[in-house]
N, CA, C and O atoms as a Maestro MAE file, in Angstrom:
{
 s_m_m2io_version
 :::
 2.0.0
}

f_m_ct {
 s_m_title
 :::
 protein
 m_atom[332] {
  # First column is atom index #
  i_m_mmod_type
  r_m_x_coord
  r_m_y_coord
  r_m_z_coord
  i_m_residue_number
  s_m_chain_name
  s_m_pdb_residue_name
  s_m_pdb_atom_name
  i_m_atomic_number
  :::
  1 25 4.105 38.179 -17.398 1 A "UNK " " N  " 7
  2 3 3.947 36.749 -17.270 1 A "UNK " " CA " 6
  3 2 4.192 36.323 -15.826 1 A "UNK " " C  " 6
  4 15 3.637 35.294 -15.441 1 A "UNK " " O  " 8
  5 25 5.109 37.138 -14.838 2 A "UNK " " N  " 7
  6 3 5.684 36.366 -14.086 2 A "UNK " " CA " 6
  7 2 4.120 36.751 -12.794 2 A "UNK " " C  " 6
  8 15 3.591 35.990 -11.984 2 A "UNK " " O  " 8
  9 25 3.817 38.198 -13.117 3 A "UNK " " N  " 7
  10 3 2.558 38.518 -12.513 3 A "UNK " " CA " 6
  11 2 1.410 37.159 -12.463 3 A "UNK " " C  " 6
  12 15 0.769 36.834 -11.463 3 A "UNK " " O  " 8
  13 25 1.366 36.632 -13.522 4 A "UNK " " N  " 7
  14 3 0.100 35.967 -13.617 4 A "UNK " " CA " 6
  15 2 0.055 34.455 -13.096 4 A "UNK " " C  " 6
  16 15 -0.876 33.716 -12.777 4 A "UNK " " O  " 8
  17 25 1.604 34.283 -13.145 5 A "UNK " " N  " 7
  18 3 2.069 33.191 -12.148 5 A "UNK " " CA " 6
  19 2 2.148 33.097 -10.877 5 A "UNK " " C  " 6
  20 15 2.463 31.959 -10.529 5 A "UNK " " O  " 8
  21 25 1.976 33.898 -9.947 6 A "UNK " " N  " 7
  22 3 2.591 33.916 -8.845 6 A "UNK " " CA " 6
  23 2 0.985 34.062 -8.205 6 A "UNK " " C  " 6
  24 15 0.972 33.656 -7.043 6 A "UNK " " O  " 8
  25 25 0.165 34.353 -8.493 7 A "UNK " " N  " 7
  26 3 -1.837 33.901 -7.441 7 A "UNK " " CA " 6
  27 2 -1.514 32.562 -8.006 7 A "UNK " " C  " 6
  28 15 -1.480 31.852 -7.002 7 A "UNK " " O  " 8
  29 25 -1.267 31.838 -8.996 8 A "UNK " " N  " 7
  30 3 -1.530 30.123 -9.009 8 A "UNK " " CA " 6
  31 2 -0.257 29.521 -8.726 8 A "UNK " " C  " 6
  32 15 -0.083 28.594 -9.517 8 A "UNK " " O  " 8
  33 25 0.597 29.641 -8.022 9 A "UNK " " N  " 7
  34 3 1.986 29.537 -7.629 9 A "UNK " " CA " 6
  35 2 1.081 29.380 -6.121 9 A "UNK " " C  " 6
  36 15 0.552 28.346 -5.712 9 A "UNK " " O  " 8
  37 25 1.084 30.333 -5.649 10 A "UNK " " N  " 7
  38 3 0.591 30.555 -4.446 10 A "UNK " " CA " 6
  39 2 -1.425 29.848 -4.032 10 A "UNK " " C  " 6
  40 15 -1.915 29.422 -2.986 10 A "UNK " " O  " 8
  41 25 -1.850 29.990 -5.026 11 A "UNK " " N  " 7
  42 3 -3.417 29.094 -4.827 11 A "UNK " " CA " 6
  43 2 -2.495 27.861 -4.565 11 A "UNK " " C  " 6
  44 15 -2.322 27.559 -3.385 11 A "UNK " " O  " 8
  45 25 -1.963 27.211 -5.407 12 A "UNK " " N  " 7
  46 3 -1.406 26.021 -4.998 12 A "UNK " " CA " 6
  47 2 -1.181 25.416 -4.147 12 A "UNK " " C  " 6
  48 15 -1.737 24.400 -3.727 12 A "UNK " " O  " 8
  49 25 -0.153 26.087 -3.711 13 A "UNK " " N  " 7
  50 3 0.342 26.117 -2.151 13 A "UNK " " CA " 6
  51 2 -0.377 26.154 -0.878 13 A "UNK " " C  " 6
  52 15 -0.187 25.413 0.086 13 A "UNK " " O  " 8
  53 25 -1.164 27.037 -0.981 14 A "UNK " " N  " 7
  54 3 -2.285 26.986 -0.242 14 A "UNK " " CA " 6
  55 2 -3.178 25.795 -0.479 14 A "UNK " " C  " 6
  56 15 -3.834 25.436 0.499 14 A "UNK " " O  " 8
  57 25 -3.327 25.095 -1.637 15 A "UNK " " N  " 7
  58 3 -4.297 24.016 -1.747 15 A "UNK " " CA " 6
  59 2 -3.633 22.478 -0.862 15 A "UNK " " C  " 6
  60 15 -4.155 21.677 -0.086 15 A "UNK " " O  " 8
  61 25 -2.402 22.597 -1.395 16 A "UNK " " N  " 7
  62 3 -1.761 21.740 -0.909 16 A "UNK " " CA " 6
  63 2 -1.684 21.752 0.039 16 A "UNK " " C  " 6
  64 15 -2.044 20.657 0.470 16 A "UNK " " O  " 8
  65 25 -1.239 22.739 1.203 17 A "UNK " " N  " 7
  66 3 -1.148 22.417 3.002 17 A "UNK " " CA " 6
  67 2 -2.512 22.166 3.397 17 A "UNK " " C  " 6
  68 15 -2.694 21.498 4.415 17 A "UNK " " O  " 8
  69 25 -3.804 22.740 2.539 18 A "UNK " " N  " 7
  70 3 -5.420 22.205 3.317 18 A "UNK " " CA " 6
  71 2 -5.393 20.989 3.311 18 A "UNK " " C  " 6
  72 15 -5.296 20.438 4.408 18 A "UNK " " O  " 8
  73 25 -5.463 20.220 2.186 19 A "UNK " " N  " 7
  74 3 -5.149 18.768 1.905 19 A "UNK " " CA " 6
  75 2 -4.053 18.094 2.713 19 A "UNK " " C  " 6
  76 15 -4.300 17.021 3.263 19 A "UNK " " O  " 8
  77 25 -3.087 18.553 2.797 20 A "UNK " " N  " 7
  78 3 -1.766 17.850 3.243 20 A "UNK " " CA " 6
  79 2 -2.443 18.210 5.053 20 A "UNK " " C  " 6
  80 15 -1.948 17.434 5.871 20 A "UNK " " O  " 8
  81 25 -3.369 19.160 5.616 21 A "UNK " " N  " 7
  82 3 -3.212 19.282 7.126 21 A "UNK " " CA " 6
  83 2 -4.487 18.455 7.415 21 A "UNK " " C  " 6
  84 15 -4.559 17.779 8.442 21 A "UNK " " O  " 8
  85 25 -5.598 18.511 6.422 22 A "UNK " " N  " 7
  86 3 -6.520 17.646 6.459 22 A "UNK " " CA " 6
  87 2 -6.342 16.001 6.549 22 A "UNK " " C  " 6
  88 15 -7.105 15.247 7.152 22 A "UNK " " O  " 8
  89 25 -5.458 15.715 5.996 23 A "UNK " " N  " 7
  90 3 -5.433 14.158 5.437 23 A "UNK " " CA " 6
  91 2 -4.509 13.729 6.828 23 A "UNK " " C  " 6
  92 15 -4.681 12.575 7.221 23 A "UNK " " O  " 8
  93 25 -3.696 14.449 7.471 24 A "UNK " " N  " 7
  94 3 -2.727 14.551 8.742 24 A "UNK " " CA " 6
  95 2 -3.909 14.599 9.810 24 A "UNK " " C  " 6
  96 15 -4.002 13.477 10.309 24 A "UNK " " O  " 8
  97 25 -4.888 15.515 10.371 25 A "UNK " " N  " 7
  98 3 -5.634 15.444 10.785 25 A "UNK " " CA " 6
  99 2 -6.596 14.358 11.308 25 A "UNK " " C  " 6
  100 15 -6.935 14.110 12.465 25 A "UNK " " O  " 8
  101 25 -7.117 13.491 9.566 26 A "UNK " " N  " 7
  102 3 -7.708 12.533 9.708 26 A "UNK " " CA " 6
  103 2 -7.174 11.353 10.094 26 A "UNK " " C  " 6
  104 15 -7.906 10.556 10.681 26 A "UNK " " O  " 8
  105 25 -5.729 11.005 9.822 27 A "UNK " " N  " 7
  106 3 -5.069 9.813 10.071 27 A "UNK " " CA " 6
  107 2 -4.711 9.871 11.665 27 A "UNK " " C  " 6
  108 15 -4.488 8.788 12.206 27 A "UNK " " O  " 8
  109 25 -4.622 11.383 12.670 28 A "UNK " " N  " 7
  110 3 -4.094 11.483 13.741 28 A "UNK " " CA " 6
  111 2 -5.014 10.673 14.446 28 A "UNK " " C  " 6
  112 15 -4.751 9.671 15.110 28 A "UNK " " O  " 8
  113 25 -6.782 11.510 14.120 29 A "UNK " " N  " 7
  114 3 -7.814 10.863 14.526 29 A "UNK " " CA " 6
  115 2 -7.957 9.668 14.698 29 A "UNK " " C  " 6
  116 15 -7.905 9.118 15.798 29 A "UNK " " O  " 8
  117 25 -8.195 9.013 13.423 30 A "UNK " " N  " 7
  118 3 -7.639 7.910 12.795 30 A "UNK " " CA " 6
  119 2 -7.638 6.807 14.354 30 A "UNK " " C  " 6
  120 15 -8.468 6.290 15.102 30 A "UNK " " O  " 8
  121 25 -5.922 6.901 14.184 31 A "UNK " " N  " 7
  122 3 -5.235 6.717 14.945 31 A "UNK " " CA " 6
  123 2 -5.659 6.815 16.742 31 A "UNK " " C  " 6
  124 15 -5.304 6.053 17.641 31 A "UNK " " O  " 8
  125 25 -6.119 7.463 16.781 32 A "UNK " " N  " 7
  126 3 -6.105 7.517 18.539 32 A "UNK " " CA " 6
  127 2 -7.627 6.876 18.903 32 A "UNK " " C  " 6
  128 15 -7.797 6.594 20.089 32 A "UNK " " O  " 8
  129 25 -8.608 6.657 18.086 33 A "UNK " " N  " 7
  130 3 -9.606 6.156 17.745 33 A "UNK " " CA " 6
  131 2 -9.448 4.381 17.994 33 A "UNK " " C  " 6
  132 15 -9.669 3.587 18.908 33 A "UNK " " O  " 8
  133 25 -8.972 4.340 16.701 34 A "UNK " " N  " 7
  134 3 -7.842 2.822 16.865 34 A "UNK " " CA " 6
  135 2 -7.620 2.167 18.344 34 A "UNK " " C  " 6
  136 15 -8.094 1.186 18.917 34 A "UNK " " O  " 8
  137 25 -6.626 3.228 18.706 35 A "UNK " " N  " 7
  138 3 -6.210 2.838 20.121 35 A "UNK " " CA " 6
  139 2 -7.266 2.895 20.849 35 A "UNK " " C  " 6
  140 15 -7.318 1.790 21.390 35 A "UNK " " O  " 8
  141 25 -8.497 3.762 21.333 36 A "UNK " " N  " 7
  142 3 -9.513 3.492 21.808 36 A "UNK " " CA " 6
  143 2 -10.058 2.507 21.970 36 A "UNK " " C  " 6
  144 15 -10.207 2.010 23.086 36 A "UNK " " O  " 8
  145 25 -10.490 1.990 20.879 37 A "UNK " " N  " 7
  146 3 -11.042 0.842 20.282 37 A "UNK " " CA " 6
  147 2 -10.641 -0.291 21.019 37 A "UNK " " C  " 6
  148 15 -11.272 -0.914 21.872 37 A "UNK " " O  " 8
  149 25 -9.542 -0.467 20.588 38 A "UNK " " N  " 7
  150 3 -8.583 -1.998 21.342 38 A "UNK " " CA " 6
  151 2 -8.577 -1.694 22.729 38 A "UNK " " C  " 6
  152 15 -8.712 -2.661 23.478 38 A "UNK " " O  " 8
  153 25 -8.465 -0.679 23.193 39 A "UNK " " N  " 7
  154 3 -8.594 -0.595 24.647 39 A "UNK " " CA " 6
  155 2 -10.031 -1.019 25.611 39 A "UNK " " C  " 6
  156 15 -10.256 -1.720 26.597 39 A "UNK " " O  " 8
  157 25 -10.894 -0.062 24.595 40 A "UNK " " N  " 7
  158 3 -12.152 -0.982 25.171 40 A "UNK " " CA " 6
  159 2 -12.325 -2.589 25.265 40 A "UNK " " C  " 6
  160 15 -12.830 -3.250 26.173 40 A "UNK " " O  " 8
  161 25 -11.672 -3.064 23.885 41 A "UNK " " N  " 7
  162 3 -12.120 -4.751 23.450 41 A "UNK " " CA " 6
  163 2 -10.834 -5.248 24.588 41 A "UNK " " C  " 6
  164 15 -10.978 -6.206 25.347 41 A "UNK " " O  " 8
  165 25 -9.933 -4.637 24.545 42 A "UNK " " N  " 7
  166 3 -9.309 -5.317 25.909 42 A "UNK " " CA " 6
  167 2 -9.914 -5.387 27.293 42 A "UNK " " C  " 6
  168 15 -9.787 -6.289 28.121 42 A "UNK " " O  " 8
  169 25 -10.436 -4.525 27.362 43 A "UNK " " N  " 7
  170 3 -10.996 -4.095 29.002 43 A "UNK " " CA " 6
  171 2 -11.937 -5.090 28.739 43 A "UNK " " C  " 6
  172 15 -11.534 -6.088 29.337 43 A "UNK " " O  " 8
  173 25 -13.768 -5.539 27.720 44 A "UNK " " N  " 7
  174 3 -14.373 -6.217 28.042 44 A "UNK " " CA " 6
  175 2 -14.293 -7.361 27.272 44 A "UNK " " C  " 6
  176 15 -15.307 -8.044 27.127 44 A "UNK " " O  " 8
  177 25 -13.379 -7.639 26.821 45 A "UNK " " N  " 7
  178 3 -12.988 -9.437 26.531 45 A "UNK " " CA " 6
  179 2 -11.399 -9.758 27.153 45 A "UNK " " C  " 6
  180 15 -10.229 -9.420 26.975 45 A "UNK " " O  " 8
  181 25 -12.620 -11.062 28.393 46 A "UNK " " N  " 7
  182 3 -11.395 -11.603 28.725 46 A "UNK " " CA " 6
  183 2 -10.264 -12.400 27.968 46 A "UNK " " C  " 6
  184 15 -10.174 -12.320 26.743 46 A "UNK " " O  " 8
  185 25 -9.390 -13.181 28.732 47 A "UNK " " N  " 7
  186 3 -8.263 -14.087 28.111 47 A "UNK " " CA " 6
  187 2 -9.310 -15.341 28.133 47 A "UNK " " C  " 6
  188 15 -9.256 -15.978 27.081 47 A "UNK " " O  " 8
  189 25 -9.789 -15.599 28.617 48 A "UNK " " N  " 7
  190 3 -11.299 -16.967 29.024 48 A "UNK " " CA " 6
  191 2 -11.728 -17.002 27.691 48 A "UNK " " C  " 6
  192 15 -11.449 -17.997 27.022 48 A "UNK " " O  " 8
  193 25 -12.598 -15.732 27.011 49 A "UNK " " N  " 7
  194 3 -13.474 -15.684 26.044 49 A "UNK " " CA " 6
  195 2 -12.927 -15.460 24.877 49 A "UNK " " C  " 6
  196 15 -13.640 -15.461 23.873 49 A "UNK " " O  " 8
  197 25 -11.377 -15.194 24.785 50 A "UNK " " N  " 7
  198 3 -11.010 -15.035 23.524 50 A "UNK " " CA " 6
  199 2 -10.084 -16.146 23.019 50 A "UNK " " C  " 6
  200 15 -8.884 -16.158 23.294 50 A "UNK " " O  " 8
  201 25 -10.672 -17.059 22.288 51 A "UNK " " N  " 7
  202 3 -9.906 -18.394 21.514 51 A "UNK " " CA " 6
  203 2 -9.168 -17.863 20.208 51 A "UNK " " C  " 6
  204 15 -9.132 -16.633 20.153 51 A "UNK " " O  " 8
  205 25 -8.823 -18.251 19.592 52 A "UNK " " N  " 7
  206 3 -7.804 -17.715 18.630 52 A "UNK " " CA " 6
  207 2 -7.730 -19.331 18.223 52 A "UNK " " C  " 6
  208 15 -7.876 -20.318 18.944 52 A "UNK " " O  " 8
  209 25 -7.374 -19.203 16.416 53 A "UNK " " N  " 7
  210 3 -6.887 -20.535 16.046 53 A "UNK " " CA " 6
  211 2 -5.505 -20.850 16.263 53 A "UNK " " C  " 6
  212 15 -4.994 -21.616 15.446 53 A "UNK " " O  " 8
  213 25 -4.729 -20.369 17.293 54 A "UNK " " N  " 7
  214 3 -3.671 -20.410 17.375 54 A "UNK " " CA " 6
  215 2 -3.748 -21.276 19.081 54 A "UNK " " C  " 6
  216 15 -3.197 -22.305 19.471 54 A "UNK " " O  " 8
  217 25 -4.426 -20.573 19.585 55 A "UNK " " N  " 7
  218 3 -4.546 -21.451 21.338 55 A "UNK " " CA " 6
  219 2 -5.424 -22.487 21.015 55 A "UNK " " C  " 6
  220 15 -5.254 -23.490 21.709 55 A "UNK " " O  " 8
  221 25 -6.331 -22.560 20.158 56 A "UNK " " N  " 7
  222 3 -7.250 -23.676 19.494 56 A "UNK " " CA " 6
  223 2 -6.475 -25.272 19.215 56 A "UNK " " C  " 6
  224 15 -6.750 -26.427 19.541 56 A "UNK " " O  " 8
  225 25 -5.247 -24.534 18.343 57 A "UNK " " N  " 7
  226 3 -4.523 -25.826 17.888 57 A "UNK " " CA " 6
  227 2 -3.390 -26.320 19.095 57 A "UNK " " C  " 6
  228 15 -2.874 -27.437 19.094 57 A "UNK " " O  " 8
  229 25 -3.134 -25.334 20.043 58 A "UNK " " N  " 7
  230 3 -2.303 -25.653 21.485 58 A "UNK " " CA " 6
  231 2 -3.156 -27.073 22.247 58 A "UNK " " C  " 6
  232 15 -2.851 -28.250 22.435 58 A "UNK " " O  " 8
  233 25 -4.204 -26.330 22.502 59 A "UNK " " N  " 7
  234 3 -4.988 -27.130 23.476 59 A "UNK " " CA " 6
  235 2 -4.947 -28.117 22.683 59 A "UNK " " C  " 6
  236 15 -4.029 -28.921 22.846 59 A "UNK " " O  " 8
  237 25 -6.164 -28.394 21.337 60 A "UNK " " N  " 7
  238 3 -6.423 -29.626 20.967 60 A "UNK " " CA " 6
  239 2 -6.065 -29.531 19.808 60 A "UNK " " C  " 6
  240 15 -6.882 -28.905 19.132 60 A "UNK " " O  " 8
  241 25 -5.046 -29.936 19.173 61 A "UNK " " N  " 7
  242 3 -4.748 -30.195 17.675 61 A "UNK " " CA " 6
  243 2 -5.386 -30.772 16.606 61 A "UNK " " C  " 6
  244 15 -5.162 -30.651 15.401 61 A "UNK " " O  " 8
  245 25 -6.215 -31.421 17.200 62 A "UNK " " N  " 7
  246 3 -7.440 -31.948 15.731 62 A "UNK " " CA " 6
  247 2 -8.761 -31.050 15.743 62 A "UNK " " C  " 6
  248 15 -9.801 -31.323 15.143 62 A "UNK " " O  " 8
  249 25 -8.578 -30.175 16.362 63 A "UNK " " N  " 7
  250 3 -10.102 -28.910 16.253 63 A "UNK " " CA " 6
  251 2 -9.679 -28.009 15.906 63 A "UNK " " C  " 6
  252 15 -10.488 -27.093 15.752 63 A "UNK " " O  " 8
  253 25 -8.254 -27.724 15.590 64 A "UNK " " N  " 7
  254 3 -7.909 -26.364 14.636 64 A "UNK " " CA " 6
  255 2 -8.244 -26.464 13.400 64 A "UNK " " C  " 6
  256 15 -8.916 -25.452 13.203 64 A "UNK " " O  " 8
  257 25 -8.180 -27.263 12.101 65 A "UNK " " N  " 7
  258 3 -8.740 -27.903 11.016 65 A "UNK " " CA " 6
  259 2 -9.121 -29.167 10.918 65 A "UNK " " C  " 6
  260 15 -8.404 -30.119 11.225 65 A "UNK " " O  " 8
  261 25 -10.291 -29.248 10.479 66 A "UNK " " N  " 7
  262 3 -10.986 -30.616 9.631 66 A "UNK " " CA " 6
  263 2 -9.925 -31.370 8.877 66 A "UNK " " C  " 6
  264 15 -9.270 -30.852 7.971 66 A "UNK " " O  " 8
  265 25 -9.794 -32.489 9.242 67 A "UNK " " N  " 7
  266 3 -8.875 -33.701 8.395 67 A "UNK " " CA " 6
  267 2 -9.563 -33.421 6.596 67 A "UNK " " C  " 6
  268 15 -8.921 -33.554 5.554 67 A "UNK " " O  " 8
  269 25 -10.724 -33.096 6.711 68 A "UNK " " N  " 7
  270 3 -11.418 -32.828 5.169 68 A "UNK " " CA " 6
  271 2 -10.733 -32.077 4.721 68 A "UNK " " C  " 6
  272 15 -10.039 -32.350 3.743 68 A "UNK " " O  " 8
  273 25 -10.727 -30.546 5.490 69 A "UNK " " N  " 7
  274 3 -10.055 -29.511 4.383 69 A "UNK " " CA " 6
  275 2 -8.493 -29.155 4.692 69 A "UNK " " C  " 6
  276 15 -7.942 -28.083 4.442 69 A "UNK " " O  " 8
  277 25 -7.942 -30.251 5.264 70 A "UNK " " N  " 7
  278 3 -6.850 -30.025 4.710 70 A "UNK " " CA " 6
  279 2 -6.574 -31.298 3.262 70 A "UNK " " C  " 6
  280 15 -5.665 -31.189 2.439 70 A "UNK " " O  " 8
  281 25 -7.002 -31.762 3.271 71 A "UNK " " N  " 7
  282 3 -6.914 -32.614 2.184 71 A "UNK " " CA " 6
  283 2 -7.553 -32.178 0.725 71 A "UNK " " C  " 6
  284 15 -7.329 -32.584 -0.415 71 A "UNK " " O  " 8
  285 25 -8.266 -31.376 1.146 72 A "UNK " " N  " 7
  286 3 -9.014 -30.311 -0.150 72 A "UNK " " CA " 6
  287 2 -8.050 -29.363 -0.713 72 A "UNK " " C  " 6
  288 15 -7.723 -29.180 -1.886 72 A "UNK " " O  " 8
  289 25 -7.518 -28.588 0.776 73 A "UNK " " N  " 7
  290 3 -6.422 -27.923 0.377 73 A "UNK " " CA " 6
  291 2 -5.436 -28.330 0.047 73 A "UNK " " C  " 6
  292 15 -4.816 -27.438 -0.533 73 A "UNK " " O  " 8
  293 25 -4.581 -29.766 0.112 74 A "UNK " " N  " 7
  294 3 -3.868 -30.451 0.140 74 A "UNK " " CA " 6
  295 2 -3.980 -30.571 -1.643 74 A "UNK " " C  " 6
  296 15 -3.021 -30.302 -2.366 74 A "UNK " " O  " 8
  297 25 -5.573 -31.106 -2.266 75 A "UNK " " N  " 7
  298 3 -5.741 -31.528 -3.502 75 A "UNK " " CA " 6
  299 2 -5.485 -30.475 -4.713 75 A "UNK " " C  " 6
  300 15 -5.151 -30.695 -5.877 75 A "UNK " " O  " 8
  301 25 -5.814 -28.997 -3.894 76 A "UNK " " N  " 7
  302 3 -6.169 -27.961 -4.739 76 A "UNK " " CA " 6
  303 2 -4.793 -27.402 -5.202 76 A "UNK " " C  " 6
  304 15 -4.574 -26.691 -6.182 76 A "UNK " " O  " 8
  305 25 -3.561 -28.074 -3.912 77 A "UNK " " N  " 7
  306 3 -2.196 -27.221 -4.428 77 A "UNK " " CA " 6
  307 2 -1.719 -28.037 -4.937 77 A "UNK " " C  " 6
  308 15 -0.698 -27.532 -5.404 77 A "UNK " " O  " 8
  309 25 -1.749 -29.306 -5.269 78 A "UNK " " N  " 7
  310 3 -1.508 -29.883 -6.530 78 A "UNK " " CA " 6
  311 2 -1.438 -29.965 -7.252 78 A "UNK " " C  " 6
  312 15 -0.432 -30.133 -7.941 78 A "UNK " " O  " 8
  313 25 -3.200 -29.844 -7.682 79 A "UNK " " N  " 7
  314 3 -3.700 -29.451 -8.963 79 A "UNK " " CA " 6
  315 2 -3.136 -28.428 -9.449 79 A "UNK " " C  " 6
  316 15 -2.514 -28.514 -10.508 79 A "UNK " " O  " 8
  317 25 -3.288 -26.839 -8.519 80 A "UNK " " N  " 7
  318 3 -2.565 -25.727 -8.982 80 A "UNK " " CA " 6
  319 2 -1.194 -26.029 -9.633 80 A "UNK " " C  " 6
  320 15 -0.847 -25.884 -10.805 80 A "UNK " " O  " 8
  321 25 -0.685 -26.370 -8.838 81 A "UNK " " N  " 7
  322 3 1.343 -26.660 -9.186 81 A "UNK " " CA " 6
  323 2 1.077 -27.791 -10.585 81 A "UNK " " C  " 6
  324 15 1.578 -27.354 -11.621 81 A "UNK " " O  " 8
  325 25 0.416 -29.060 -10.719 82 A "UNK " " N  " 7
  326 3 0.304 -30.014 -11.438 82 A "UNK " " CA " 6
  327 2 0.147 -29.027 -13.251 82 A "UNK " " C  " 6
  328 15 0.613 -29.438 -14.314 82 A "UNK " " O  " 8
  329 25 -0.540 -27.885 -13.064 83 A "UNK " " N  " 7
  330 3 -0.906 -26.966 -14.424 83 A "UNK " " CA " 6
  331 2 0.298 -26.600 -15.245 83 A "UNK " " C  " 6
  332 15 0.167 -25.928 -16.268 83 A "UNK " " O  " 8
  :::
 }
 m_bond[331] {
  # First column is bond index #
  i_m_from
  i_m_to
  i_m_order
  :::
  1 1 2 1
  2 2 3 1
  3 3 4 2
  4 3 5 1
  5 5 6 1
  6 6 7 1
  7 7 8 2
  8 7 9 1
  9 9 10 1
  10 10 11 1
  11 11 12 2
  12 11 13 1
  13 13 14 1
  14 14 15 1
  15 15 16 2
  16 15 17 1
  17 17 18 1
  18 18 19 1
  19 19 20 2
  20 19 21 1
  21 21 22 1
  22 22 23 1
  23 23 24 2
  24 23 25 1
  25 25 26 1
  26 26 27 1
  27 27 28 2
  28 27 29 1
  29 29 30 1
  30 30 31 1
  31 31 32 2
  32 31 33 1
  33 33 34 1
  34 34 35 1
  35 35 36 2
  36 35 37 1
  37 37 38 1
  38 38 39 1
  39 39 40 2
  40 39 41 1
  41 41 42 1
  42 42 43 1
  43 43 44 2
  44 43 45 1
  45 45 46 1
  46 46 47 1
  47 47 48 2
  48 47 49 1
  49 49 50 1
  50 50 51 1
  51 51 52 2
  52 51 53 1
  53 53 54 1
  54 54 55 1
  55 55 56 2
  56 55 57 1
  57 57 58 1
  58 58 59 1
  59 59 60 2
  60 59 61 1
  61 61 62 1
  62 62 63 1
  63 63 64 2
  64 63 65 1
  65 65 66 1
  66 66 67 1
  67 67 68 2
  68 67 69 1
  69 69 70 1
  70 70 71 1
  71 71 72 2
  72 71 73 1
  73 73 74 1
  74 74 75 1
  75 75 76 2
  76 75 77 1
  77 77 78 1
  78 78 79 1
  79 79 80 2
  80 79 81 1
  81 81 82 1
  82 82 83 1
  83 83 84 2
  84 83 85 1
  85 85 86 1
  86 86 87 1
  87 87 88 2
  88 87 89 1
  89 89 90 1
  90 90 91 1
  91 91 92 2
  92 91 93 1
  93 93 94 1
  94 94 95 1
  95 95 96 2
  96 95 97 1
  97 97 98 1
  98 98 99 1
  99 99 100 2
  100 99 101 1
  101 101 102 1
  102 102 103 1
  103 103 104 2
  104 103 105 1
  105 105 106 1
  106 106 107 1
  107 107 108 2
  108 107 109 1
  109 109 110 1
  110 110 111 1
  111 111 112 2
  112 111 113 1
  113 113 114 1
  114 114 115 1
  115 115 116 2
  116 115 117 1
  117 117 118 1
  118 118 119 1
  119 119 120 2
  120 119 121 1
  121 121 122 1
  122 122 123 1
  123 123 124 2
  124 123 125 1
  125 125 126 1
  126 126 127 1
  127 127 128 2
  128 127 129 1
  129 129 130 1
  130 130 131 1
  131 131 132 2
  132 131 133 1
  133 133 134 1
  134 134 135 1
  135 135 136 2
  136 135 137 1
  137 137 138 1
  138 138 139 1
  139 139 140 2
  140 139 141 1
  141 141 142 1
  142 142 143 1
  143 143 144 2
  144 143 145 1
  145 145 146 1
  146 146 147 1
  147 147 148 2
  148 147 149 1
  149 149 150 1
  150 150 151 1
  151 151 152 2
  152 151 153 1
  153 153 154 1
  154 154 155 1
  155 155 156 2
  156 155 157 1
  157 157 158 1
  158 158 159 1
  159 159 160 2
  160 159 161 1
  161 161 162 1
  162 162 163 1
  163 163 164 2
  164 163 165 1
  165 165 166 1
  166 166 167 1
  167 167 168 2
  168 167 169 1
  169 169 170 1
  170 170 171 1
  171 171 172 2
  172 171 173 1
  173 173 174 1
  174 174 175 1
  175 175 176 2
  176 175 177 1
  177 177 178 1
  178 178 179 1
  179 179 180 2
  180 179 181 1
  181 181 182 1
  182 182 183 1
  183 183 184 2
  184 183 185 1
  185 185 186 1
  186 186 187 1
  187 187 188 2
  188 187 189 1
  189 189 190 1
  190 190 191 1
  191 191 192 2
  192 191 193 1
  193 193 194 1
  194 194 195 1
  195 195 196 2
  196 195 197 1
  197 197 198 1
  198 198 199 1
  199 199 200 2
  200 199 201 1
  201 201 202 1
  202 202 203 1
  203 203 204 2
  204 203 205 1
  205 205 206 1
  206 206 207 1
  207 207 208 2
  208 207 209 1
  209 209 210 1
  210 210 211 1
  211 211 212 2
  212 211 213 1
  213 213 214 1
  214 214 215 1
  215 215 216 2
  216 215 217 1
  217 217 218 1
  218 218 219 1
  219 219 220 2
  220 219 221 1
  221 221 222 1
  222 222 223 1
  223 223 224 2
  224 223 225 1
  225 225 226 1
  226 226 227 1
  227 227 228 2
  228 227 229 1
  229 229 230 1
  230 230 231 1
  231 231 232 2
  232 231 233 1
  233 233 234 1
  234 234 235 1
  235 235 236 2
  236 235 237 1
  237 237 238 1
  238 238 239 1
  239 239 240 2
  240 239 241 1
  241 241 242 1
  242 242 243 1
  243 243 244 2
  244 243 245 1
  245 245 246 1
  246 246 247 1
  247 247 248 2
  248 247 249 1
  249 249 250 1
  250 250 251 1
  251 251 252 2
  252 251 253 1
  253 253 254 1
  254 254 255 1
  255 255 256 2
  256 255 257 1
  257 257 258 1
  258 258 259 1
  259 259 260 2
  260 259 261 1
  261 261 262 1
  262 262 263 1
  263 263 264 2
  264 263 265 1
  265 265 266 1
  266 266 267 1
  267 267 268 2
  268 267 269 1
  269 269 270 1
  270 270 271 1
  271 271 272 2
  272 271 273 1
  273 273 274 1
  274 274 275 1
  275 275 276 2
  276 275 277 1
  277 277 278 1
  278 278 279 1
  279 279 280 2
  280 279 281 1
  281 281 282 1
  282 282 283 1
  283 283 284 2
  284 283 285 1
  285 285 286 1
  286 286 287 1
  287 287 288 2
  288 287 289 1
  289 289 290 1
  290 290 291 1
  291 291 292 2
  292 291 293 1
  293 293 294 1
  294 294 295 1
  295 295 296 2
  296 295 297 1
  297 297 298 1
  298 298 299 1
  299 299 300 2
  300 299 301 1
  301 301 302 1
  302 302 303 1
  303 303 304 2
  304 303 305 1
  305 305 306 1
  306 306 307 1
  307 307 308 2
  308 307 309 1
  309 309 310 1
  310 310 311 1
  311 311 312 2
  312 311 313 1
  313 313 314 1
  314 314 315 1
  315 315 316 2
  316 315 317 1
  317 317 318 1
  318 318 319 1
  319 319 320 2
  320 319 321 1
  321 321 322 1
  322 322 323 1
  323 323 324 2
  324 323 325 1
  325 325 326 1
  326 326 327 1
  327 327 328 2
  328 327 329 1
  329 329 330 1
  330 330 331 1
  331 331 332 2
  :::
 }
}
């Protein structure tokens, strides 16, 4: 018995580090890819061209949201909570 255990004891094991070095592999990639990425979008977008709704509502506070939808949203969490 203990014979017939020990090739699938060991297939196992072996299955597991392909998977476990593969999936490590892909996330390293992954990863440095990532960082690539943002490095390029940093290098060709300036601070000029990139608005954000966050510097949006700095500068001008009534062009970050529509007076409409906050009042939509305003109606809808009501209603929600009102149930």
């Amino acid at each position: 018995m203990s014979n017939l255990l020990d090739p699938l004891v060991g297939a196992g094991i072996e299955l597991m580090l392909v998977g476990m070095g593969t999936v490590f592999l892909f996330l390293t990639l992954l990863v440095f890819v990532v960082k690539l990425m943002s490095a390029l979008v940093s290098r060709f977008v300036t601070s000029e061209t990139a608005v954000t709704p966050a510097t949006a509502s700095q500068n001008n506070p009534s062009a970050a949201i529509p007076a409409a939808h906050v009042a939509a949203i305003a109606a809808a969490i009501d209603q929600h909570r009102n149930r």
